[in-house]
C-alpha positions in Angstrom: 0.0 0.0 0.0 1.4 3.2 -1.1 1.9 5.7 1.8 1.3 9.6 1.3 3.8 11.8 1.7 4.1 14.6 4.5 3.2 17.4 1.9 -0.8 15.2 2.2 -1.0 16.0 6.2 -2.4 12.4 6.0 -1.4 9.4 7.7 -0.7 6.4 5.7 -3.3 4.7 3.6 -3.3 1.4 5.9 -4.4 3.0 8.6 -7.7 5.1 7.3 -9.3 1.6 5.9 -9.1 -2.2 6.9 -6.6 -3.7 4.5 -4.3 -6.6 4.5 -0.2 -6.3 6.0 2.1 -3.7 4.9 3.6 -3.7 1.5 6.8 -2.2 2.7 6.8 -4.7 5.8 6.9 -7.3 3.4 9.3 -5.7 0.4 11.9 -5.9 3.8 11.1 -9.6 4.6 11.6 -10.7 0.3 15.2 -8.5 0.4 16.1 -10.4 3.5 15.3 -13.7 2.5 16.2 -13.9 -1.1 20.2 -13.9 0.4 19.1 -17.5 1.4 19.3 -18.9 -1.9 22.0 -17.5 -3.1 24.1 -19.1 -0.1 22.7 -22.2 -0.1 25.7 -24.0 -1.8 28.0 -23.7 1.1 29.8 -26.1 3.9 28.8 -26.9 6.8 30.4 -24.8 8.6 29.4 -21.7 6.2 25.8 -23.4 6.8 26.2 -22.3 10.7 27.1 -19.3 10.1 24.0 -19.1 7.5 22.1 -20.2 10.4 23.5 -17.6 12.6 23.1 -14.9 9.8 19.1 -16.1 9.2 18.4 -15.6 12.9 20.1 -12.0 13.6 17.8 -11.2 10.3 15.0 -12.5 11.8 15.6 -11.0 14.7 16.3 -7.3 12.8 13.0 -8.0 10.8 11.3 -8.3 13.7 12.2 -5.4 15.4 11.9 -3.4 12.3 8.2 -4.8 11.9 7.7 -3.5 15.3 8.9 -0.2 14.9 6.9 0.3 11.6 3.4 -0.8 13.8 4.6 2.1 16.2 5.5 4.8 13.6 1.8 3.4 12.5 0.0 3.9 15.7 2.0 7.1 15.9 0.9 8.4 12.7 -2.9 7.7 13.3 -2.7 8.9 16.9 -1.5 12.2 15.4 -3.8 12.1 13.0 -7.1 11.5 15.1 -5.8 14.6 17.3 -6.1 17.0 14.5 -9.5 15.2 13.2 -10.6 16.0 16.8 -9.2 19.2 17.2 -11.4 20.1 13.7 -14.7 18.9 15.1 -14.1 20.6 18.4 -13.7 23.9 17.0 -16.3 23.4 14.9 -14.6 23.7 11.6 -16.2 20.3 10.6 -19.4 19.9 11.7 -20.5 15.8 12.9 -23.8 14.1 11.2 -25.4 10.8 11.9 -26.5 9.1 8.5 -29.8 10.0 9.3 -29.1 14.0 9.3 -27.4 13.7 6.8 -29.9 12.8 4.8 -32.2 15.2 6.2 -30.0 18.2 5.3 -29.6 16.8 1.7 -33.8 16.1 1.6 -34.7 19.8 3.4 -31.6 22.0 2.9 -30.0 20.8 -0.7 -26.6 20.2 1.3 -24.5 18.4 -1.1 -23.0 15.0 -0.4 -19.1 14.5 -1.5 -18.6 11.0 -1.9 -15.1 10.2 -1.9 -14.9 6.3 -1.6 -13.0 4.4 -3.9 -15.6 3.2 -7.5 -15.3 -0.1 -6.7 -17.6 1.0 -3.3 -19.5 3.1 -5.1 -20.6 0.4 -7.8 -22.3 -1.3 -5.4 -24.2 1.2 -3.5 -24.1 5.2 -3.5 -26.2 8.3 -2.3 -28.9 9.2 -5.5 -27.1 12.7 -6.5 -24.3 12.9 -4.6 -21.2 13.7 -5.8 -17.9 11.8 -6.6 -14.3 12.6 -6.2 -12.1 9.9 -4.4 -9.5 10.7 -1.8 -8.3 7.0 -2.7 -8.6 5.3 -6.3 -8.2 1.3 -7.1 -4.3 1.4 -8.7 -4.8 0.3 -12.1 -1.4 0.7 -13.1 0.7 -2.3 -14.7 4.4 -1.5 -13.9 6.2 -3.9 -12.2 6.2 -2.3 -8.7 2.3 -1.8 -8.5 2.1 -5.5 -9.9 4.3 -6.9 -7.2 2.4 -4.6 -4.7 -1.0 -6.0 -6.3 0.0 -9.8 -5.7 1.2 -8.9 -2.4 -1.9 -7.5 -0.9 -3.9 -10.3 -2.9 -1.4 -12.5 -0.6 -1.7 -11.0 2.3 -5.2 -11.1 2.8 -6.9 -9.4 -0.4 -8.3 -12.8 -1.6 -10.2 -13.1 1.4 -11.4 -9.2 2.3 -11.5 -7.9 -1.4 -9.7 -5.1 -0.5 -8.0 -4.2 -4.0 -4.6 -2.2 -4.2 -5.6 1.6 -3.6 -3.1 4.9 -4.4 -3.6 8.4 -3.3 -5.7 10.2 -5.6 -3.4 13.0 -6.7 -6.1 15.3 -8.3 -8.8 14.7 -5.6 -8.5 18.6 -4.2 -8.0 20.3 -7.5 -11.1 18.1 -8.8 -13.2 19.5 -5.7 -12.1 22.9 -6.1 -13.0 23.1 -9.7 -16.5 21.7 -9.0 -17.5 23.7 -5.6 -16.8 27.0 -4.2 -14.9 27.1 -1.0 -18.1 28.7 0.8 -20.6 25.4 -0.1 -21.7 23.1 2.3 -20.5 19.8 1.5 -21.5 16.8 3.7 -18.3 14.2 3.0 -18.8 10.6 3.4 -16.8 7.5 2.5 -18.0 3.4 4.0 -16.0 3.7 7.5 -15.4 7.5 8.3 -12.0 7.5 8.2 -11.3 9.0 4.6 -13.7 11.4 4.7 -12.0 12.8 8.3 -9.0 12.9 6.0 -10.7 14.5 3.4 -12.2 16.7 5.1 -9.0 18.0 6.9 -7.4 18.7 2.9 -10.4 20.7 2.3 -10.8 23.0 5.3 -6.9 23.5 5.2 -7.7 24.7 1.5 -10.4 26.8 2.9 -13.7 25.4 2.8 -15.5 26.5 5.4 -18.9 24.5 5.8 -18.1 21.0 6.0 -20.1 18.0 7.2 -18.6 15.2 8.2 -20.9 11.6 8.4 -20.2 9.8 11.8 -19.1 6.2 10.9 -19.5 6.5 7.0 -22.5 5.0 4.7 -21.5 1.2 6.6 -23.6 2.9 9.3 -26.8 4.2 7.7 -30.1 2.0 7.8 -31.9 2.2 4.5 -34.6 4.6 5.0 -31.8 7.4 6.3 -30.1 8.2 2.4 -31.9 7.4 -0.8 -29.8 4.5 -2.1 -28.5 3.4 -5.6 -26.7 0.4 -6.5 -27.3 -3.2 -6.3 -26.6 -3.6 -2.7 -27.2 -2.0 0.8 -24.7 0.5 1.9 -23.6 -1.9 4.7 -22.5 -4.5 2.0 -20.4 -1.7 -0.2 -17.3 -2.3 2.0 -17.3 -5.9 1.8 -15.9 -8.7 -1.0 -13.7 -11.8 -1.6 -13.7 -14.8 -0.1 -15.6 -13.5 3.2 -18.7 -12.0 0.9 -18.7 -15.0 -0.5 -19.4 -17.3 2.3 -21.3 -14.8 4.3 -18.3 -14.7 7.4 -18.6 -10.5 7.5 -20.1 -9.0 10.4 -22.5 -7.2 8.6 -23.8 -10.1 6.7 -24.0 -12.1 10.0 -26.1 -9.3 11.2 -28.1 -9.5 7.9 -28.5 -13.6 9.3 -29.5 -12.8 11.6 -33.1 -10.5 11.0 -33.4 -13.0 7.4 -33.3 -16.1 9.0 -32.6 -20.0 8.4 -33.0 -19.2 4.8 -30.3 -16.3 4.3 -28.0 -18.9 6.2 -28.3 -21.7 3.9 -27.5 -20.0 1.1 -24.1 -19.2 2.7 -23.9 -22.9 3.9 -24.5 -24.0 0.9 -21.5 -22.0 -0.8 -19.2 -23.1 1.9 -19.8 -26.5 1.3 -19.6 -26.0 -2.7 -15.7 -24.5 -1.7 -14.8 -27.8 0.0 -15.9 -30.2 -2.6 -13.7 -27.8 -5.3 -11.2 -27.7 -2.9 -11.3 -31.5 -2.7 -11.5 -32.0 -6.4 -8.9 -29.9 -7.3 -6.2 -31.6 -4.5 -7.2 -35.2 -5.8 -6.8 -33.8 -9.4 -3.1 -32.7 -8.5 -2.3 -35.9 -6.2 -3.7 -38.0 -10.0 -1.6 -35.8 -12.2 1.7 -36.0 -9.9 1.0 -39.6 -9.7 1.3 -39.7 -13.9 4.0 -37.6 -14.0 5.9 -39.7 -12.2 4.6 -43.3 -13.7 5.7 -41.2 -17.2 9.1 -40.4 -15.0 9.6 -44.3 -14.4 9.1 -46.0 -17.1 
């Protein structure tokens, strides 16, 4: 995951959504270990000292892993005092889902949605606006592709959280669209980017900003006009956990639906073990004909 620079006044991207482990965590771990290989032709007493080697690395990896989670916790700590500090002096104003969609209904407040599209695909705010703080990275060069199978690796296949950059154009894009004196209401699924976002905007100088306590994840249907395919609850959600029903909002969904939501899921998981199944018999048959080809 790409982390913003200092010139942002934003902590890095990890920490303002729920994503798999560090890119940079793990671009330390893959220098470190591909020195392995390289001496594994040696004695055995080179082989100790390999072994002695491998575990002062492990050791150094570990405490560098630590003191990136702290720099982490730092960053985010530091960050949530200056979110706070905004909302206390009333330069961004708090609303709950629900009045929020009042104000857009009675006072034609504008809502600024600046979730990522693949979010916004499955559920959005009928005319609300659209300029994402963060963007899915679409970009093919090698080090977005090796960051792209990393975060599929690291947990990706399972949350569906895709590989996300900083959207470089997100403040220039709002400024050409609204004056600095509208009142935007800013929402993204959690509440985290929009605090973000709405900290770039009021330290360009927008001065009525609404801020949506805990994001669309925590609106009930009947508090925003919805459109999309899904509920806003589900427009955080994907992979391997949507899939099986194993997210907390669609055990909540299980809930109020009842036996028959459930079996559906139940039905999927058990679909995944029999492929699962198939496809490691399949291998065990083909490595068994490989290697009757092998003998004879």
């Amino acid at each position: 995951m790409e982390a913003l620079g200092l010139g942002h006044g934003l902590p890095p991207l990890s920490v303002l959504m729920t994503s798999p482990r560090q890119q940079q965590r793990w671009n330390l771990l893959g220098s470190a270990s591909c020195l392995a290989p390289s001496l594994a032709p040696l004695s055995l007493k080179s082989g100790v000292s390999l072994v002695k080697f491998q575990c002062r690395s492990g050791i150094r990896m570990q405490q560098v892993e630590e003191e990136y989670e702290l720099k982490q916790m730092k960053d985010m700590a530091a960050a949530r005092k200056r979110w706070d500090a905004l909302i206390r002096e009333g330069k961004v104003k708090m609303l709950t889902p629900r009045e929020a969609g009042y104000a857009i209904q009675l006072s034609n407040k504008t809502l600024l949605d600046v979730r990522p599209s693949i979010e916004r695909e499955k559920a959005r705010v009928k005319g609300s606006a659209w300029i994402p703080i963060f963007e899915v990275d679409t970009r093919l060069d090698p080090g977005t592709l090796s960051m792209k199978v990393t975060n599929f690796m690291m947990g990706g296949w399972w949350s569906g959280v895709p590989t996300l950059s900083y959207n470089s154009q997100f403040l220039s894009k709002v400024q050409e669209q609204f004056p600095k004196d509208t009142d935007l209401i800013v929402a993204c699924q959690k509440g985290l980017r929009s605090l973000a976002a709405c900290e770039l905007l009021c330290n360009a100088g927008y001065s009525n900003l609404f801020w949506v306590q805990g994001g669309l994840e925590n609106a009930d249907e009947e508090d925003l006009e919805r459109e999309g395919p899904q509920p806003f609850k589900f427009a955080g959600i994907g992979g391997l956990s949507e899939f099986l029903g194993w997210t907390d909002q669609q055990r909540v969904a299980a809930a109020k639906e009842g036996w028959g939501y459930r079996l559906v899921f139940s039905a999927r998981l058990v679909g995944v073990f029999l492929v699962a199944d198939a496809l490691f018999i399949g291998a065990q048959r083909v490595g068994q004909y490989i290697q009757d080809l092998r003998t004879h």
